[in-house]
C-alpha positions as CSV (number, residue, x, y, z in Angstrom):
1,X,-230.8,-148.5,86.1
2,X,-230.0,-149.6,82.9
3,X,-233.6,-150.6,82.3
4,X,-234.5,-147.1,83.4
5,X,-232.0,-145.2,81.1
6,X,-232.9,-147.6,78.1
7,X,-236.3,-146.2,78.2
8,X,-236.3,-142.8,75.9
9,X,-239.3,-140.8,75.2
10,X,-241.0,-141.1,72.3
11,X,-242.3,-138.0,71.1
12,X,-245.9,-137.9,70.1
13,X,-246.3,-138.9,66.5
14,X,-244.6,-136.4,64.8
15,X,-246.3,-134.5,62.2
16,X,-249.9,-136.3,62.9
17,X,-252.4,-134.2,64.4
18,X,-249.7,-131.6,65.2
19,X,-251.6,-129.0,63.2
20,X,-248.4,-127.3,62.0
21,X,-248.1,-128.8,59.0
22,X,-251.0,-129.6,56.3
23,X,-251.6,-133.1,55.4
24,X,-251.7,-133.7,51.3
25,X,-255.2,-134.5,51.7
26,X,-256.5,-130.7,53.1
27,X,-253.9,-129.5,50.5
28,X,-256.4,-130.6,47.9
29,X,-259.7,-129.8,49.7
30,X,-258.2,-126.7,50.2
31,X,-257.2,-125.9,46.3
32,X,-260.9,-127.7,45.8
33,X,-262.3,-125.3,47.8
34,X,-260.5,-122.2,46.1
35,X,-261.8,-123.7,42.4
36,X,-265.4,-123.7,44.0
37,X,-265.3,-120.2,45.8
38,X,-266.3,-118.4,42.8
39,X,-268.9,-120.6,42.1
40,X,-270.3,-120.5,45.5
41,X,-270.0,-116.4,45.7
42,X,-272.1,-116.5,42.3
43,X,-275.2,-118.7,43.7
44,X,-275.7,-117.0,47.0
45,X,-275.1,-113.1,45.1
46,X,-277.3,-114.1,42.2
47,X,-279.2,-117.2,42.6
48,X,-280.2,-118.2,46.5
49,X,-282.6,-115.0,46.5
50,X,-284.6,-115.8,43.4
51,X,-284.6,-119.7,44.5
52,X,-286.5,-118.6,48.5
53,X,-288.7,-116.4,46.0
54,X,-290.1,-119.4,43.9
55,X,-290.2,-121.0,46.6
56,X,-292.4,-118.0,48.2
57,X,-294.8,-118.3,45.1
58,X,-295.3,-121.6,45.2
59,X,-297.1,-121.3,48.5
60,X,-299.1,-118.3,47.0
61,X,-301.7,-117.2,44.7
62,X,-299.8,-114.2,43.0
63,X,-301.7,-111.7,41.0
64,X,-300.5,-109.0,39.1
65,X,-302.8,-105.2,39.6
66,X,-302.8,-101.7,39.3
67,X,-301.5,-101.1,42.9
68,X,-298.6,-104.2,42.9
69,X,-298.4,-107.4,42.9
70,X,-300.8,-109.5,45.7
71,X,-300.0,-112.2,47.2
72,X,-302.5,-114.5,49.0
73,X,-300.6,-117.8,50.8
74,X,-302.4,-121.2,50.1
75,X,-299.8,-123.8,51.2
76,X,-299.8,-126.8,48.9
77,X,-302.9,-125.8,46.9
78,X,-301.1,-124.8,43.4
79,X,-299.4,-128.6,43.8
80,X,-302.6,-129.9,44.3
81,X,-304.1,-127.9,41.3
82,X,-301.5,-129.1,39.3
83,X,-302.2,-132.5,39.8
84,X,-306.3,-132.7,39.9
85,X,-307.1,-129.6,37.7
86,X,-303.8,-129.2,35.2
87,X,-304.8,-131.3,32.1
88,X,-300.8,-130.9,30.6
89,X,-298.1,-131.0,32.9
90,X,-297.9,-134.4,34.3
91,X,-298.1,-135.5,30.8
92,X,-295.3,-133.2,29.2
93,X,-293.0,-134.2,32.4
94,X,-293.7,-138.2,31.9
95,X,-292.7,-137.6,28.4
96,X,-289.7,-135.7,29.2
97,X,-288.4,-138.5,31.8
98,X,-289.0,-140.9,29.1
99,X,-287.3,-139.3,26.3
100,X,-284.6,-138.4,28.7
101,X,-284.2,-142.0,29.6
102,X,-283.9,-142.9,25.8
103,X,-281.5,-140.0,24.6
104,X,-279.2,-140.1,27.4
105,X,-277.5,-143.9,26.4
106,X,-277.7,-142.6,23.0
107,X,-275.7,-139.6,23.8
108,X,-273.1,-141.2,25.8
109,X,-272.6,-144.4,23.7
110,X,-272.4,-142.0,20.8
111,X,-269.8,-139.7,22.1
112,X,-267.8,-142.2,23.7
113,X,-267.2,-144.1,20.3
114,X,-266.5,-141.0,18.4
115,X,-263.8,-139.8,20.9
116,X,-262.3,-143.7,20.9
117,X,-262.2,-143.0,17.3
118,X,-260.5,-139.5,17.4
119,X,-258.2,-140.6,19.9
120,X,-256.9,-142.7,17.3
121,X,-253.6,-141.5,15.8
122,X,-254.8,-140.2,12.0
123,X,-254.2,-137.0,10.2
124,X,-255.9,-134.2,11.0
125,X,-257.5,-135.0,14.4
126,X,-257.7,-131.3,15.3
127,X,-260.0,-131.2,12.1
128,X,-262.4,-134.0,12.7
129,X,-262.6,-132.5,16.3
130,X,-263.4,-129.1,15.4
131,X,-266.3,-130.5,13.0
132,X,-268.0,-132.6,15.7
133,X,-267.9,-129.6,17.9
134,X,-269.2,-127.4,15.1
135,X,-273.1,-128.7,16.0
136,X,-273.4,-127.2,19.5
137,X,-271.9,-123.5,18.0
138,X,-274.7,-124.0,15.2
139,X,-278.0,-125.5,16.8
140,X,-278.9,-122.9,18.9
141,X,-281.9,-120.3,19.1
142,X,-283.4,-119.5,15.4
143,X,-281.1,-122.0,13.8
144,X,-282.5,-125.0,15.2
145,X,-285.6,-123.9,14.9
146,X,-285.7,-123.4,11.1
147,X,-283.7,-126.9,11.1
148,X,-286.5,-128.5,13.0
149,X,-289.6,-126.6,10.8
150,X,-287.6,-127.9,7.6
151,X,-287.3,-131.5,8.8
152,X,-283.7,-131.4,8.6
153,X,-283.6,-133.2,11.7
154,X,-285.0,-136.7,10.7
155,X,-283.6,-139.1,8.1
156,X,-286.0,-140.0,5.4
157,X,-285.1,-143.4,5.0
158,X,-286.1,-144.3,7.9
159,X,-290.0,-143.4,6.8
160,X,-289.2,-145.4,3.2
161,X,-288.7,-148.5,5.1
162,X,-291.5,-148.6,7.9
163,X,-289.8,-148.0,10.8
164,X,-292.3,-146.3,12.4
165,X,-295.1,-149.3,11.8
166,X,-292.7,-151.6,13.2
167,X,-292.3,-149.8,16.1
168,X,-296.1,-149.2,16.8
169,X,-296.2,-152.8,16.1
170,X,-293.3,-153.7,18.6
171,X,-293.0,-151.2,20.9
172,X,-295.3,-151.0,23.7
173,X,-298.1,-148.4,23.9
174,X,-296.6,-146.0,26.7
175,X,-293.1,-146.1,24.6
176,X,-294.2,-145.3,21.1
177,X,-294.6,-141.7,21.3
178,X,-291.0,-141.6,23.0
179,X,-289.5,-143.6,20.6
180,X,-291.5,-142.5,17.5
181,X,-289.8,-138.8,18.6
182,X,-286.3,-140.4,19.0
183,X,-285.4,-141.6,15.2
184,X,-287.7,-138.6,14.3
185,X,-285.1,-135.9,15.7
186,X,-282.7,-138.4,15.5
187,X,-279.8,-136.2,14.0
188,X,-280.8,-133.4,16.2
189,X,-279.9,-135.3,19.3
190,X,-276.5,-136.4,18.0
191,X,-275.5,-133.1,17.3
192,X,-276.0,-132.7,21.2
193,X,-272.9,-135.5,21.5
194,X,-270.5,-131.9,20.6
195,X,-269.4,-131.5,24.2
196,X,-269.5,-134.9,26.1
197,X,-267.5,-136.1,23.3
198,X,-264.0,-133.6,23.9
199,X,-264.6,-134.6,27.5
200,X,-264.7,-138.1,26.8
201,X,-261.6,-137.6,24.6
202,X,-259.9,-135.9,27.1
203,X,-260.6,-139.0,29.4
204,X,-259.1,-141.4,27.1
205,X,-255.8,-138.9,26.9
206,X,-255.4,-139.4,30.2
207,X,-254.8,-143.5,30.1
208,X,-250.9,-144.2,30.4
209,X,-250.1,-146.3,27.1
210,X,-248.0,-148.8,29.5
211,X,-251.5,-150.0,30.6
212,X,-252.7,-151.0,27.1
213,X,-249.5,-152.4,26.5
214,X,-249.2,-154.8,29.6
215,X,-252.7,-156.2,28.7
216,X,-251.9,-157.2,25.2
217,X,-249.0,-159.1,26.4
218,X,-251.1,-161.0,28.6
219,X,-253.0,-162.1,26.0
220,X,-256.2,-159.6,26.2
221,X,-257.7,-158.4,23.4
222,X,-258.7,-154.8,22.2
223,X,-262.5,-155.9,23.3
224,X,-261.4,-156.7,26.6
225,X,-258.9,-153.7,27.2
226,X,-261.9,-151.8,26.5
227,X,-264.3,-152.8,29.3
228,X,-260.9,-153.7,31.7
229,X,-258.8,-150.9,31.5
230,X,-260.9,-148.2,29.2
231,X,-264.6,-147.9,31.3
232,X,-263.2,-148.2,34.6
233,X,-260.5,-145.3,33.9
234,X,-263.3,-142.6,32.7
235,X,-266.0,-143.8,35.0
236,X,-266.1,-140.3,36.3
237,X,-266.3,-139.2,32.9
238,X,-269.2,-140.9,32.2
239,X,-270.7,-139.4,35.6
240,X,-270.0,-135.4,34.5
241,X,-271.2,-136.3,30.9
242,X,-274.5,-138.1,31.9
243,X,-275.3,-134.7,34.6
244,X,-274.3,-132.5,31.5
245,X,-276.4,-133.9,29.3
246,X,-279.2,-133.9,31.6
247,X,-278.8,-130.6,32.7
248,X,-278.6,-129.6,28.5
249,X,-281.7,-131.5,27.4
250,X,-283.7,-130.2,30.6
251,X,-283.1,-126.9,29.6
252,X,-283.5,-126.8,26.0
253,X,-285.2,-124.5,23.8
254,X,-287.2,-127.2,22.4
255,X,-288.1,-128.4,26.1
256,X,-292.5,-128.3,25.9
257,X,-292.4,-128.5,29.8
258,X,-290.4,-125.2,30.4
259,X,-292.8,-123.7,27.4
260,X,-295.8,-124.7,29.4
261,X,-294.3,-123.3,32.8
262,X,-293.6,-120.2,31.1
263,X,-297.2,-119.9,29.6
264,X,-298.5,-120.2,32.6
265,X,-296.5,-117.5,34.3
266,X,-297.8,-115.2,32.0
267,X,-301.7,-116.4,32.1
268,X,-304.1,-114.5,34.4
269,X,-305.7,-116.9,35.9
270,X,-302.6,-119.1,36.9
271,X,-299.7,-116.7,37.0
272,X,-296.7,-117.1,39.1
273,X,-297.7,-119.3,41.7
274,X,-298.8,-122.5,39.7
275,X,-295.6,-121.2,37.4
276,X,-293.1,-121.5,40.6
277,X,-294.9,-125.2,41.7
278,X,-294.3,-126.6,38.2
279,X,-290.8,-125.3,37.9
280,X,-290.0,-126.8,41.4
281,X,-291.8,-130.2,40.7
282,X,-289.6,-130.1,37.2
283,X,-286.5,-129.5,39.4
284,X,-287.2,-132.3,41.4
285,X,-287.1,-134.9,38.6
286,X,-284.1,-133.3,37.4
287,X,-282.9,-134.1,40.7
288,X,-284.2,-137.5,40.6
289,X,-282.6,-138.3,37.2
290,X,-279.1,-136.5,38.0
291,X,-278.8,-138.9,41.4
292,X,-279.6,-142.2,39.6
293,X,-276.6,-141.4,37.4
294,X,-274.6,-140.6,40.2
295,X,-275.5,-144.2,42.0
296,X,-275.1,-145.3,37.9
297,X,-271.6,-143.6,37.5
298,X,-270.9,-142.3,40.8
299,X,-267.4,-142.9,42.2
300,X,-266.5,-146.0,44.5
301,X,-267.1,-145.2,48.2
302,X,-264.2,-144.8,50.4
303,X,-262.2,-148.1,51.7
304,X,-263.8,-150.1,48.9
305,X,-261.0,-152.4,47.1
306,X,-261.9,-153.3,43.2
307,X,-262.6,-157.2,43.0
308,X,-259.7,-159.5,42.4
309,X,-260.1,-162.4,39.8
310,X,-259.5,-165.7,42.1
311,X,-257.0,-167.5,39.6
312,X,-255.1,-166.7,36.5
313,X,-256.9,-166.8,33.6
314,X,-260.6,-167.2,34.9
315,X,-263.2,-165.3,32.4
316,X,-265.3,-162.3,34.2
């Protein structure tokens, strides 16, 4: 008996699985999800339409006549054509994925050391933040244009002292043009750094000073603070600024691969077809690029523990 009455149920585990109550982790895909709503409602109202419709005209040959528009379905022939018969696309979107490759370090290493610099504590930081931003207000439309025509986006020593031999000397054949076109609009693309710079800044706001603190009384310097407690804290960061940037210089003004795609919506013998099969082939290389810097940048996977150093004081 007394074994028997010792036994008390245990009720089943109380606030797991239940369903009454919400768990802190649906809290936040829930308030997520309501950040993302809008978003969401936007795309399918405005954009999921127009998207099936390229997607339509890329499997057509569209012409434009009195009576309508005609469409006459040819599966992957306006890919093919692109490819055997267009003498300028493949070549403008290698160039951009090589440029792309070159200006986006640039960008980020640029912006990152501006923000470490305005997240120093000097006079009038609202000042020197305001004038970095100032670009991306300013170089937009006609005004970037007339910079560009008045070569007000290169630096002129950088002709006085060879550069450009050197690198045609140095560099190898498939790189020069990308390269030549880097320190030749050189200013141009940091003025781009407007943006991923107050996010980066906002990043290193977010660092508690007790971190900092613990790791110079251990002995580490500012060098190893940097690539210890700095990178690994705006690692996400990093991720949004790399897909902004991206997504910015893929949609320039300046961009020669959207100016061919829309030459070639308007031309008579291509029209909207080849158009929509260029656009999609662009948008899959945007893709491309935006998931290697998400397996670059990308958050740790769930479960994964950081690395522990195996005694004190052992180097990286």
């Amino acid at each position: 008996m007394k074994g028997f009455q010792g036994k008390k149920k245990v009720p089943a585990a109380a606030g797991k699985g239940s369903g009454r109550h919400l768990t802190m982790s649906r809290k936040k895909s829930l308030v997520g999800l309501l950040f993302v709503t809008p978003w969401l409602a936007g795309f399918f109202v405005f954009f999921a339409s127009p998207l099936l419709q390229a997607v339509n005209y890329s499997l057509n040959k569209v012409t434009i006549t009195a009576a309508g528009r005609k469409m006459t379905y040819v599966g992957i022939g306006n890919y093919q054509d692109i490819f055997l018969k267009d003498a300028y696309f493949v070549d403008r979107l290698l160039n951009f994925l090589k440029e792309i490759i070159l200006q986006l370090p640039l960008i980020l290493v640029f912006s990152l050391v501006i923000a470490i610099l305005l997240n120093q504590s000097v006079k009038g930081r609202g000042i020197f933040r305001t004038l970095f931003f100032l670009p991306i207000i300013v170089v937009s439309g006609p005004v970037m244009q007339m910079l560009i025509s008045s070569g007000s986006t290169t630096i002129p020593l950088i002709e006085q002292y060879g550069l450009y031999e050197m690198i045609e000397e140095t560099v190898p054949k498939f790189l020069r043009e990308p390269v030549t076109g880097l320190f030749g609009e050189l200013l141009l693309i940091l003025w781009y750094s407007g943006v991923p710079t107050l996010i980066f800044l906002a990043g290193l706001q977010k660092i508690d000073a007790t971190l900092y603190e613990a790791s110079y009384m251990d002995g580490a310097s500012s060098w190893v603070a940097f690539w210890k407690i700095v990178l690994p804290s705006i690692r996400g960061m990093i991720l949004i600024n790399s897909i902004y940037v991206t997504v910015f210089l893929a949609t320039s003004e300046l961009n020669e691969v959207i100016d061919l795609i829309r030459s070639n919506m308007l031309n008579a013998s291509k029209g909207f077809g080849i158009a929509s099969a260029m656009a999609w082939l662009y948008t899959i290389c945007i893709l491309a690029v935006i998931g290697l810097c998400y397996a670059l940048f990308g958050r740790t996977r769930d479960g994964e523990k950081p690395k522990k150093s195996g005694g004190k004081g052992r180097k990286p």
